[in-house]
N, C-alpha and C positions, 0 to 999 in steps of 0.2 A: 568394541568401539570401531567405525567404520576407518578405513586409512584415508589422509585428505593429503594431497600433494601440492606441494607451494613452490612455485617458482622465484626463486629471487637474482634480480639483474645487479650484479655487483659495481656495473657501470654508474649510478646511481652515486657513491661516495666518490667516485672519481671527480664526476661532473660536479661535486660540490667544493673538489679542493682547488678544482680548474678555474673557478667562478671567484674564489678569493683569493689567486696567487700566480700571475705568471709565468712560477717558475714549474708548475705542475702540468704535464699534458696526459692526455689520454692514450697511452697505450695498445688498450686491447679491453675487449668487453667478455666477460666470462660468464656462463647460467649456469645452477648447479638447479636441481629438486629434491629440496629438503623430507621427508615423509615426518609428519607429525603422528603420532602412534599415541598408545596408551603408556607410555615409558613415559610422557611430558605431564601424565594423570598423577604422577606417584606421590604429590604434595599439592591437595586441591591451596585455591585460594578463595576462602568463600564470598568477600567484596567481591572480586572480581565476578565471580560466577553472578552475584547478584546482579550486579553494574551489566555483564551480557543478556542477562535471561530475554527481556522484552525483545531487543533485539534480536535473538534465537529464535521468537517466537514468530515475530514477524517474518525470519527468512525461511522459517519451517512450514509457515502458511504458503509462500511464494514456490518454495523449491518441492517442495514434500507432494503435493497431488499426483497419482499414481497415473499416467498417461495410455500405458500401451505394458506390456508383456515379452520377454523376449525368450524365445525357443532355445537359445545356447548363447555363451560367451561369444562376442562379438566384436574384433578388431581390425583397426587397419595396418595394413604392412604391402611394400612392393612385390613381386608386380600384379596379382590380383588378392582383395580378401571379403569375408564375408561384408564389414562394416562397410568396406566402399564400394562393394556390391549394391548394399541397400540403399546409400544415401545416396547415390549416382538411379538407382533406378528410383525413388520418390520425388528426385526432379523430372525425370520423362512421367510420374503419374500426375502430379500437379499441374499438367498443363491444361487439363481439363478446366481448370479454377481462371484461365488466362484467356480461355478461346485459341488455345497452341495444341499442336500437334508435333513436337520435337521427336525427330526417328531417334535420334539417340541423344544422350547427355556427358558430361564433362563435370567432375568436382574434384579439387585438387586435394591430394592426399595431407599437405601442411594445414589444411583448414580441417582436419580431423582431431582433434585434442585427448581425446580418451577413449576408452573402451566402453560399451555395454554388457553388462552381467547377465546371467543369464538370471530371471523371473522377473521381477515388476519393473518396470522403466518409469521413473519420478521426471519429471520436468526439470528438477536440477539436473539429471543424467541427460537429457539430451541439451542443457548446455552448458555443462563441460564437452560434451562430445562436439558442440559446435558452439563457439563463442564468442563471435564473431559477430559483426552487425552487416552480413552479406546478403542481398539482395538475391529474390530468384532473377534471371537474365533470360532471355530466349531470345535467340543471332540467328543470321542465316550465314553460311558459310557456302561457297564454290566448291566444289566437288576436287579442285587442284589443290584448295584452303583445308580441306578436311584430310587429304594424303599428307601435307605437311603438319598438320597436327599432329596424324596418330607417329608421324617420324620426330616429333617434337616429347609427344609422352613416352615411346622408345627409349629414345636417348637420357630419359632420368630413372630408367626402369619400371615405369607405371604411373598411370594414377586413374583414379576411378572413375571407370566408363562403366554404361550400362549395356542392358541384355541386349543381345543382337552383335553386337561390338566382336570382334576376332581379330587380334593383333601379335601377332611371333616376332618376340626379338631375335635377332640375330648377333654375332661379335659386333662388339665395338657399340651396341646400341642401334644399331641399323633394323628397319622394317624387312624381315623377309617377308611377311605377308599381310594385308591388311582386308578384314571383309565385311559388311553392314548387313546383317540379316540374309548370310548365307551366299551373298552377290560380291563383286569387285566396286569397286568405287568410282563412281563413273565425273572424271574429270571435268565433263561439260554441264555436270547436274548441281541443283542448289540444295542442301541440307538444311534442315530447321534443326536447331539442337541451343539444347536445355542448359544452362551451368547457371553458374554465382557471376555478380558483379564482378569481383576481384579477378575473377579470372577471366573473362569477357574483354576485360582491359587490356589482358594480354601478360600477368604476372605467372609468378614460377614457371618463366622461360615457356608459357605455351601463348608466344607470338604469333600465331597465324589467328587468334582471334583477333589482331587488330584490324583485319580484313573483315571484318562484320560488315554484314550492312542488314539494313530492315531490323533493330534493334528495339525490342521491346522490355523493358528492364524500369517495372514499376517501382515505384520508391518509397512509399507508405510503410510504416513500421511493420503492418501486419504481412506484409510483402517477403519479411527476415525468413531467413531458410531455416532457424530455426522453431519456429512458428509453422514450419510447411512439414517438417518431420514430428511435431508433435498432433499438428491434423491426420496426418495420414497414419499414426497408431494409436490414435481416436478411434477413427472411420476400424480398421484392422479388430479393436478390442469390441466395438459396436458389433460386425460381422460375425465375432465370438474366434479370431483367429488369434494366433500369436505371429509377433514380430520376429521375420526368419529371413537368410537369405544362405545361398550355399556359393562354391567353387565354380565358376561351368567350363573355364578356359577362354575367359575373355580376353587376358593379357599372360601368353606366355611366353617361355625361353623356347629357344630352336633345340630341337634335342639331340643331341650327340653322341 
C-alpha cells in the first residue's frame, strides 16, 4: 500500500474552545504529519470501504493519469536540489506559452510539498508536489532589484533559481558572488524573470520583488503552475524523454 501523509493543525480544537469560552485563549499552534500505512489495514471495515469506493473511483480518474516519467528520485532541500532545479527551470520554459522571454526564474522552496519518485509521474504527484493555487508571474526587475534579491535568497539559504543563476553564500548569509549566465549583474539593466504569484508579491522574505514593474501575471485557472509542470512532462514524455534535472552549482556555500 502506497504511504499517504496527513497533515493535522492542532490549532483547529483550540479555536473551537476560544469561540465558546473566554476563559480559553490560544497559546501556540503545533503541526505534526501523521503517516497512514498499512498497520491502520489490519481490521478492514467493509461499510465503510463500500460507503468510499465511488468516491475512490472518482479520485483515481482525476489523480491516477500517468503525466510524464521521472529519471531518479527527485527533491527539494537548501541551498540547491534536483526538484527546485526543475520547477525553477519549467518556469523560464513556459514563457514561450506567454510571448515572455524570463533570463532566469524564482520559485520559492515552501511552495515545494513533496518529492517525485523515480518512474511514472501521476497528476496527483505533481499536486502534492505543488498544491497550491499559484499563478505563473513574469516581472521585470532593475539590475540593483535583482543583487538584492539574490542577497535576499542568500540570507535563508536558497531557494530555487534556474540555469544560468550562480550564487555563493558566504558567513552570516552574505552574497560573496552573484552571476547571470556567466556575467556580473549589471546594476543599470532590466531583468525579465519568471516566478509564482505568491512570491511576486514579495512573500518568504524575497521583498525586492515588490519593486516589479511591467507585471504580467495572468489569472485564468489554466494559468496554475501546476498545470504548467504537468504541460511541460506532456511535451518531455511526447519527445520520448524522461523528466531529469541534476546539481550544476547554481546556489552554493563559500568553501573553506
Amino acid at each position: 500500500m502506497k504511504n499517504i501523509h496527513v497533515t493535522g493543525v492542532i490549532a483547529t480544537a483550540l479555536l473551537t474552545l476560544t469561540s465558546c469560552s473566554s476563559q480559553y485563549q490560544v497559546s501556540g499552534v503545533n503541526r505534526t504529519r501523521i503517516l497512514i500505512d498499512a498497520r491502520y489495514d489490519a481490521t478492514s471495515d467493509d461499510d465503510i470501504t463500500a460507503f468510499m469506493q465511488p468516491y475512490k473511483q472518482r479520485v483515481d480518474s482525476i489523480m491516477g493519469p500517468v503525466v510524464g516519467h521521472a529519471a531518479k528520485y527527485m527533491a527539494a532541500e537548501r541551498p540547491e536540489s534536483t526538484l527546485s532545479n526543475l520547477l525553477a527551470d519549467i518556469l523560464v520554459w513556459s514563457g514561450k506559452f506567454y510571448n515572455e522571454q524570463p533570463v532566469f526564474a524564482v520559485y520559492n522552496m515552501g511552495g515545494m510539498r513533496a518529492a517525485l519518485a523515480e518512474g511514472d509521474i501521476t497528476y496527483g504527484d505533481v499536486l502534492d508536489v505543488a498544491p497550491f493555487e499559484n499563478k505563473i508571474c513574469f516581472v521585470t526587475l532593475h539590475g540593483d532589484k535583482v543583487l538584492e534579491l539574490f542577497r535576499q535568497i542568500a540570507s535563508v539559504g536558497g531557494e530555487a533559481v534556474s540555469h544560468g543563476v550562480e550564487i555563493v553564500i558566504g558567513q552570516g548569509g552574505s552574497v560573496v558572488s552573484a552571476r547571470l549566465n556567466g556575467e556580473e549583474i549589471d546594476k543599470d539593466a532590466d531583468y525579465r524573470v519568471a516566478t509564482i504569484d505568491y512570491v511576486a508579491q514579495g512573500n518568504d522574505r524575497l521583498e525586492a520583488f515588490k519593486s516589479s514593474t511591467d507585471i504580467n501575471s495572468p489569472e485564468n485557472e489554466e494559468n496554475n503552475v501546476r498545470y504548467i509542470i504537468v504541460k511541460y512532462m506532456q511535451e518531455k514524455t511526447a519527445e520520448g524523454k524522461l523528466v531529469d534535472a541534476g546539481i550544476e552549482g547554481r546556489i552554493k556555500y563559500e568553501s573553506r
